[in-house]
DRENPAVEX-347460 format. One record per residue (C-alpha): residue in one letter; x, y, z. Coordinates in steps of 0.001 Angstrom, whole numbers, plus 500000, padded with zeros to 6 digits. Layout:
// DRENPAVEX-347460
AXYZ ...
END
This chain:
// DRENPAVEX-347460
X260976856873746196 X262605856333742877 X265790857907741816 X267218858771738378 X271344860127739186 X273866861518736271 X277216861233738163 X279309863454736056 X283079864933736110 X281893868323737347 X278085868146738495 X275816865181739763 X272572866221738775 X269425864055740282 X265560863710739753 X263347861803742001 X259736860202741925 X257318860000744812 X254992857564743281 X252931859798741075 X254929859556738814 X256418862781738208 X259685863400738371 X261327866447740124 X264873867570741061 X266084866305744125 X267602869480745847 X270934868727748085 X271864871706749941 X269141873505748256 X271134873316745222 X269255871574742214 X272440870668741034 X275037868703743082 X278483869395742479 X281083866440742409 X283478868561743787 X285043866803747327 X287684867717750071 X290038865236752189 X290833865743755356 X294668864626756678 X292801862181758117 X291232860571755222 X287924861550756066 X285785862902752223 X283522866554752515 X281420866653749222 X278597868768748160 X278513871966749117 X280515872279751799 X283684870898750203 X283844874747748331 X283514876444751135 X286607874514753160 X289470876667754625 X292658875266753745 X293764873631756878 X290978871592756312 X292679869461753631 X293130868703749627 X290439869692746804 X289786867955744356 X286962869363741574 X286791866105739768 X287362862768741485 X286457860867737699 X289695862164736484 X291688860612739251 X290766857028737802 X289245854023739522 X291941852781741712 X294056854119744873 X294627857729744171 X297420860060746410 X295330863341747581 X297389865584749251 X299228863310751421 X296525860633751912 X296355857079749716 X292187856799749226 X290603855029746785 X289089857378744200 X285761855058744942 X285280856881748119 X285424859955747050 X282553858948744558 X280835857177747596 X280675860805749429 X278977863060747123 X276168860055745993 X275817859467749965 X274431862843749954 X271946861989747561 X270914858941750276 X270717861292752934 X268543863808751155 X266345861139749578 X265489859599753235 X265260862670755331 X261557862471755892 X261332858724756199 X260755857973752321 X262358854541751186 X264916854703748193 X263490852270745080 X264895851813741869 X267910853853741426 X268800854436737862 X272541855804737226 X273473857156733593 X276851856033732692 X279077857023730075 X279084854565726804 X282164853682726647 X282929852097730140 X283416848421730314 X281921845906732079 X284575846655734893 X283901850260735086 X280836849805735800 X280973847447738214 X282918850073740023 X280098853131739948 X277757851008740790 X279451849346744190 X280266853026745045 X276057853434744395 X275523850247747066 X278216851895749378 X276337855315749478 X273298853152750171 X271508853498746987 X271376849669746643 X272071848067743096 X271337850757740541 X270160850176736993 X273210851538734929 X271510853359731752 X273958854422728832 X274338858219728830 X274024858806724976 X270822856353725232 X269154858093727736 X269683861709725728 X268729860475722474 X265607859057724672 X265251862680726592 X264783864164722955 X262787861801720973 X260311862351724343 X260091865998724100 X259955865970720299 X263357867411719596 X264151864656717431 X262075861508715821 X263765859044716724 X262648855974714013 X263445852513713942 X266547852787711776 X267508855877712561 X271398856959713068 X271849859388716161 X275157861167716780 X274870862242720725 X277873864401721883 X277959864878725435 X279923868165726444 X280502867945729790 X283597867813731665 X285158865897728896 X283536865149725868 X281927861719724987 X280957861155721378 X278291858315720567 X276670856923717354 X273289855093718088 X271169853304715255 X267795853197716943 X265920849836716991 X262919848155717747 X263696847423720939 X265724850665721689 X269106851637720520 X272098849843719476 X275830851890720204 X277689851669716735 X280869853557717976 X282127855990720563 X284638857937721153 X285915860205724542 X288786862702725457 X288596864047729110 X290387867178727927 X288006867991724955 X285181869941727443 X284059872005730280 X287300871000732707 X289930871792730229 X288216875384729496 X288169875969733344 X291859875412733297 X292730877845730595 X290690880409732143 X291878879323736041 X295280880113734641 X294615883697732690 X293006884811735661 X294717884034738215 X297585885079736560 X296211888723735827 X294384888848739221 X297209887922741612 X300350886814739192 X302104885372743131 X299280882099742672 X300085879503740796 X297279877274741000 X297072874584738686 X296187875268735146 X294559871955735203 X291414871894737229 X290844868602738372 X294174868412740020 X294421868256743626 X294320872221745022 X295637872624748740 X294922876541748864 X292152878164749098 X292298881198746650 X292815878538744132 X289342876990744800 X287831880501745001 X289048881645741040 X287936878249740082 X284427878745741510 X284583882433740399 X285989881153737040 X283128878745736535 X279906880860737745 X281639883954735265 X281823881064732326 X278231880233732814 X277104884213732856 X278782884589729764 X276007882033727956 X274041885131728383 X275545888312729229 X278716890195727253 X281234890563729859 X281604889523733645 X283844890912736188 X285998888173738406 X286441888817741828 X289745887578743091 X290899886703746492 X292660889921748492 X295280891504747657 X294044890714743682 X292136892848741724 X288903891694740040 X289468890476736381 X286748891305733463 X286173887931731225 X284368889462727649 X282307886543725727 X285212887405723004 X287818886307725370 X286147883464726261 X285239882121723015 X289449882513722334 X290777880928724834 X287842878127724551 X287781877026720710 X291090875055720702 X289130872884723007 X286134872893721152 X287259872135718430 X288899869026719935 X285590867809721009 X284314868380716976 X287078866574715506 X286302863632718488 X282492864072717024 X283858863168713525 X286205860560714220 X283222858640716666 X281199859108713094 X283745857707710846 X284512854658713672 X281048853310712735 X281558853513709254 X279223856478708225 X279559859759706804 X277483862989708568 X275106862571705516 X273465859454706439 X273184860872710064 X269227861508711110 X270097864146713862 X273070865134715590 X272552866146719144 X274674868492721773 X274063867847725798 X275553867961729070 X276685871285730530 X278943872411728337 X276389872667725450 X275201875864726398 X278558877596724971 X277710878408721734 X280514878156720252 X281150874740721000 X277703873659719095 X279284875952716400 X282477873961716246 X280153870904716004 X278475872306713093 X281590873147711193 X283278869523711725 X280061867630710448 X278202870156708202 X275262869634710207 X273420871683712750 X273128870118716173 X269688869738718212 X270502871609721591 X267598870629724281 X266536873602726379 X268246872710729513 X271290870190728101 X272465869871731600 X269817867951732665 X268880865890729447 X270457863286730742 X268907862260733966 X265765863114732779 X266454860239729915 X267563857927732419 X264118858824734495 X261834858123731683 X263880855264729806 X262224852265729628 X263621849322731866 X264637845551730596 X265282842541733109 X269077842377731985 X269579846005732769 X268445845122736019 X269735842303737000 X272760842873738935 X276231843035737878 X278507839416738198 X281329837751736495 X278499837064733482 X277930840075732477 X282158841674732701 X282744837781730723 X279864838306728263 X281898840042725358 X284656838548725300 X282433835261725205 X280835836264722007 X284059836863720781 X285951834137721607 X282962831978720593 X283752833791716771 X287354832409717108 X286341829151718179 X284217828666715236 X287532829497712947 X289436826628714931 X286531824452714530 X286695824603711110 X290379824291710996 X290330821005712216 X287063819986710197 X289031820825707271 X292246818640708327 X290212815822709672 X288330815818706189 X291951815376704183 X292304812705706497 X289421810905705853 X290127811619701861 X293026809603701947 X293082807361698512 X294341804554698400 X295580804020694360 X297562805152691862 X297026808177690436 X298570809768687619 X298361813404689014 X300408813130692172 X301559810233693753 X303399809588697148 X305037806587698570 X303026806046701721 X303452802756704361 X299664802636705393 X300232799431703060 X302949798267701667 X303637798981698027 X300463801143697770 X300763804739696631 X299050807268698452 X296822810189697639 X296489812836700118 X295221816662699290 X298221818801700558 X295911821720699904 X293610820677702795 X296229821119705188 X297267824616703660 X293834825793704241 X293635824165707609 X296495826084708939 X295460829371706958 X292099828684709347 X294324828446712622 X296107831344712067 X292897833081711201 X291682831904714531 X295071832761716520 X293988836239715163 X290775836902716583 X292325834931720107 X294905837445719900 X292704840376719674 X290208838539722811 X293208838468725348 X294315842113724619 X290965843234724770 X290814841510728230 X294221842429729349 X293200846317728334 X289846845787730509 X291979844134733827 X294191847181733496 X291367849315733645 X291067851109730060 X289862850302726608 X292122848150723872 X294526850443722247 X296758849973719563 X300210848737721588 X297634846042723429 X296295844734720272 X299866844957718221 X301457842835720823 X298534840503721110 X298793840073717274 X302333839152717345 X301712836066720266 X298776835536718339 X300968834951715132 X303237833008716901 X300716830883717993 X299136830080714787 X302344829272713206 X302918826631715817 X299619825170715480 X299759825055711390 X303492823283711433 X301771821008714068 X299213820122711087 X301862819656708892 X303933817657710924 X300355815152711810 X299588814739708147 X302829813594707253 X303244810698710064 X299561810356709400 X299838809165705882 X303249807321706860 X305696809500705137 X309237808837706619 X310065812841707137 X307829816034707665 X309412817870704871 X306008817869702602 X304093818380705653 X305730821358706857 X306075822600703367 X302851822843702718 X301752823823706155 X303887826637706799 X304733828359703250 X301316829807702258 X301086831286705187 X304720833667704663 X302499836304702961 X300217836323706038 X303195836508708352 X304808838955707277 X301614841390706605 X300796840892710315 X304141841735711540 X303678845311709457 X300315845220711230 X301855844915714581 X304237847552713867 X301388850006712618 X299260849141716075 X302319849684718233 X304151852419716713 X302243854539714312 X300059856167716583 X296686855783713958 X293602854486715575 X291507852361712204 X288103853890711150 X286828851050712666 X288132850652716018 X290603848211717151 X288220845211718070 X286479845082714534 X289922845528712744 X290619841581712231 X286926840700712118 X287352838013709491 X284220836956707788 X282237834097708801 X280910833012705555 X284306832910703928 X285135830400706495 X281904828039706176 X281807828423702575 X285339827085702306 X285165824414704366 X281701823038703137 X283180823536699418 X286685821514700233 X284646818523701885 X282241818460698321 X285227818238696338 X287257815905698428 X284209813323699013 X283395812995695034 X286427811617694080 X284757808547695455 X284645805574692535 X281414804935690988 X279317804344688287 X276500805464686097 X274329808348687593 X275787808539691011 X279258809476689049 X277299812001687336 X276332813280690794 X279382813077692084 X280623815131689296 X278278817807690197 X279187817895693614 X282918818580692623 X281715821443690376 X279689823003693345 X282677822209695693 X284760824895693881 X282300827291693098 X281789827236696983 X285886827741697253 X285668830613694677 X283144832071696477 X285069831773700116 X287845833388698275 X286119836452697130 X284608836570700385 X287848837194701910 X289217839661700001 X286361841998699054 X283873843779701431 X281197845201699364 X278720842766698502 X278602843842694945 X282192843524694428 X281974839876695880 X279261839262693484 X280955839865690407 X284416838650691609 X283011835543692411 X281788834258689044 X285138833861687499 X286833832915690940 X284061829739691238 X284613829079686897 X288289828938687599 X288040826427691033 X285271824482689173 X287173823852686325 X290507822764687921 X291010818970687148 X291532816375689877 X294560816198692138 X294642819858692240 X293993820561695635 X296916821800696004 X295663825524694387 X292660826283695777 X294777826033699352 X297200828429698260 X294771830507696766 X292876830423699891 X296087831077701940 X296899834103700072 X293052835248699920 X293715835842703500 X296892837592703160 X295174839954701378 X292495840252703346 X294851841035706493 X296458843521703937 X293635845266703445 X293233845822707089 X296561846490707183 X295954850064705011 X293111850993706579 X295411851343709835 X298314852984707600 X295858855247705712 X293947856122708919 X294498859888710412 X297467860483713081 X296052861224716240 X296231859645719816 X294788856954721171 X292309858483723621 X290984856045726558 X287797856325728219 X287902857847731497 
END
């Protein structure tokens, strides 16, 4: 038997697969839809399903939504559990169910929300292996919806289209996917826990309990821990009254004796519902404008999970992007049934190891080696350009033979260390991604501020270290020059990162962006610089006739390349580079020998501006928090 499971805040919903190949809801407790809901006993024993609703008190703690409680050790009631088991319990049902007339449990495939790390994941699905549904395939939640529609022809779904998927469920996940050949690529997402069904549940817990029976206080927050059981009975009452209301006008509330029944009006609802809503649209914008887009260029915008049946929340949707969203008959289930149907790769299901958590931050840090490398290619290449002769542009008593003057491009090393700081950069970013991921939650601004400041640190040790060599290299008697040259073109960059640090830490803006593509320096500024310093340094070589003439040429191309690398860094648009670059290359090609010494500066402060740049995109970017995925 294979199994396709949508663990979610609120509801589990499962479909399963005999071997004909249709798929069918898998009913636990007769219930086609599972709730997540669980109960713990004083004795650290976990009810789920069902039965955890129906509970007296004695029994132990509620709690309606063990996602919200984290990934860790969690205090329910007065029992320390980990929040794992309580996950473990309501998917064990599944088991149970799926195997009570013999069948064997196949594939298991387990839609997870986009935004959970390697970590998080490794977490749902050892709960999966604990509840005895072996080693799940883990399929993305917004892929498997935009997959859902595309199937039943709600959408198209062509290579190269941009999908907006907003899951309202509990919480609200926001996803853009640019669909490829090969499936679909996540270009940005965005969650807040409080922006869906759970946060509605506790505005309208607390109205009506307080107009029912104003003596309860239960928790205006639903997924809190509830040790009483008229608490559990308004939010059950609360929930099946919010779900009548998709259809009917009003709904009377029963309350636990001595209350009085409550009547909930769709106009009420809607009230005490949009701030929420709303919420969720704004999070549906922001997740657009993280991967750079506008609504416009969007192909479809799409509303599922539970939640999506409220109309008003599709209409706050609609009003935030000036589109109207594709609503699937039964959004509930358009997940599962995506993760049923999607189509299956070997890395999806191979299982989960160090690899795969290690994977990103591999490509990453492989980008920041690539800087370094070129760092030192650039100061080994002033090394090897060392002249011995006299030149009229800029001479230096050296000792690498005595009475010789020395010609070294100071430049070189400028550009060298502008490299290593560029490196320390995207190092700096790597660790506080990985330091966010240990501590469980995505990189925020505070991580990445303080990981820019070690990181500048860093690089300003390295580059005074490559001053410092290149001055006992060429056998000057102090490190004056070295350091000079090392460490001031690099002041503008200094002191534009510390104003980036203090943004990130303190300004409470999260970029357009997102925080790991916020010092993404380009690549081809970096080769072209280094390939166009090495031409220029290497045909100053002496010669005659037409390998001088060559040479020549290679000097010309040499800055062209550096004027090129400069407009590189400090313009986006490949237009703008275009046209900047013509007079930035004439101005490097034409500088006469010996002066090296420019085009590093110029490079040096090409990057300053290019961490400027990025610098007002953070200060220019909206106010709001920095929300963490679940």
């Amino acid at each position: 038997m294979r199994l396709a499971v949508a663990y979610g805040a609120v509801n589990t919903t499962v479909l399963c697969c005999d071997g004909d190949g249709v798929w069918s809801p898998l009913r636990v407790d007769a219930d086609p839809v599972l709730s997540s809901a669980v109960v713990v006993g004083h004795d650290g024993g976990v009810i789920a399903g069902q039965r955890a609703w129906s509970q007296p008190p004695s029994t132990g703690a509620f709690v309606a939504a063990p996602l919200r409680l984290g990934r860790h050790q969690a205090t329910v009631g007065a029992v320390e559990i980990a929040v794992e088991d309580l996950v473990t319990a309501t998917l064990a049902l599944i088991t149970r169910q799926a195997t009570t007339h013999g069948a064997t449990i196949g594939e298991v495939r387990l839609a997870v929300p986009a935004g959970w790390g390697p970590r998080h994941r490794m977490w749902i699905r050892h709960a999966a292996n604990q509840a005895g549904l072996g080693q799940p395939v883990l399929v993305e939640a917004p892929v498997a919806a935009a997959r859902h529609l595309v199937a039943a022809g709600g959408i198209r779904g062509l290579v190269g289209d941009l999908i907006l998927v907003v899951d309202l469920g509990g919480g609200c996940e926001a996803t853009v996917l640019r669909r490829t050949v090969d499936g679909y690529e996540v270009l940005s997402t965005m969650s807040d826990p409080d922006a869906g069904g759970l946060a509605v549940d506790g505005l309208l817990l607390a109205e009506v309990a307080s107009a029912a029976q104003p003596q309860l206080t239960p928790s205006t927050a639903p997924v809190a821990v509830a040790d009483r059981l008229d608490g559990t009975v308004i939010l059950a009452a609360v929930r099946a009254a919010k779900e009548a209301l998709a259809t009917a006008s009003a709904v009377t509330v029963a309350a636990p004796p001595p209350g009085s029944p409550v009547v909930l009006t769709r106009p009420v609802l809607d009230v005490a519902a949009r701030p929420v809503w709303e919420r969720a649209a704004q999070l549906a914008a922001d997740a657009v404008t993280a991967a750079d887009l506008t609504p416009d260029q969007l192909a479809d915008v799409v509303c599922v999970g539970g939640s999506a049946t409220s109309t008003t929340a599709v209409a706050a949707v609609a009003a935030a992007l000036g589109r109207e969203p594709v609503v699937p008959d039964d959004p509930g289930t358009a997940i599962v049934h995506g993760a049923a149907d999607a189509t299956i790769t070997p890395s999806q299901a191979a299982p989960v190891n160090d690899w795969a958590s290690a994977k990103p931050y591999v490509r990453k840090a492989a980008a920041m080696f690539g800087a370094g490398g070129l760092s030192l290619t650039v100061l080994c290449v002033a090394f090897a350009g060392v002249d011995l002769r006299e030149p009229w542009w800029e001479p230096f008593r050296g000792n690498l033979y005595p009475g010789s003057y020395t010609y070294f491009n100071w430049g070189m090393v400028a550009v060298a260390a502008a490299l290593a700081v560029v490196a320390a950069l995207g190092g700096g970013v790597v660790l506080a991604g990985f330091l966010a991921e240990e501590k469980g939650r995505r990189l925020d601004g505070p991580s990445l501020g303080h990981g820019v400041l070690a990181a500048t640190v860093f690089g300003v040790v390295v580059a005074a270290l490559y001053g410092v060599t290149a001055a006992f290299y060429i056998g000057q008697r102090g490190v004056s020059s070295g350091l000079r040259w090392a460490l001031l073109p690099q002041l503008p960059t200094i002191a534009v990162a510390a104003a980036l640090a203090i943004a990130a830490v303190r300004g409470g803006r999260v970029p357009t962006q997102g925080w790991q593509q916020l010092l993404r320096f380009p690549v081809a500024s970096t080769v072209l610089v280094t390939v166009g310093l090495a031409m220029s340094e290497f045909s100053g070589v002496r010669a005659t006739g037409p390998l001088a003439v060559l040479l020549s040429l290679m000097d010309i191309a040499g800055g062209l390349l550096v004027g090129v690398a400069v407009a590189c860094a400090v313009l986006r648009r490949f237009l703008f580079r275009a046209i900047a670059a013509i007079p930035l290359g004439l101005f490097c090609a034409i500088l006469p020998p010996g002066t090296g010494g420019v085009l590093g500066v110029m490079y040096a402060l090409a990057i300053s501006v290019w961490l400027g740049s990025r610098t007002w995109d953070l200060y220019r970017s909206p106010l709001r928090d920095n929300r963490r995925a679940p």
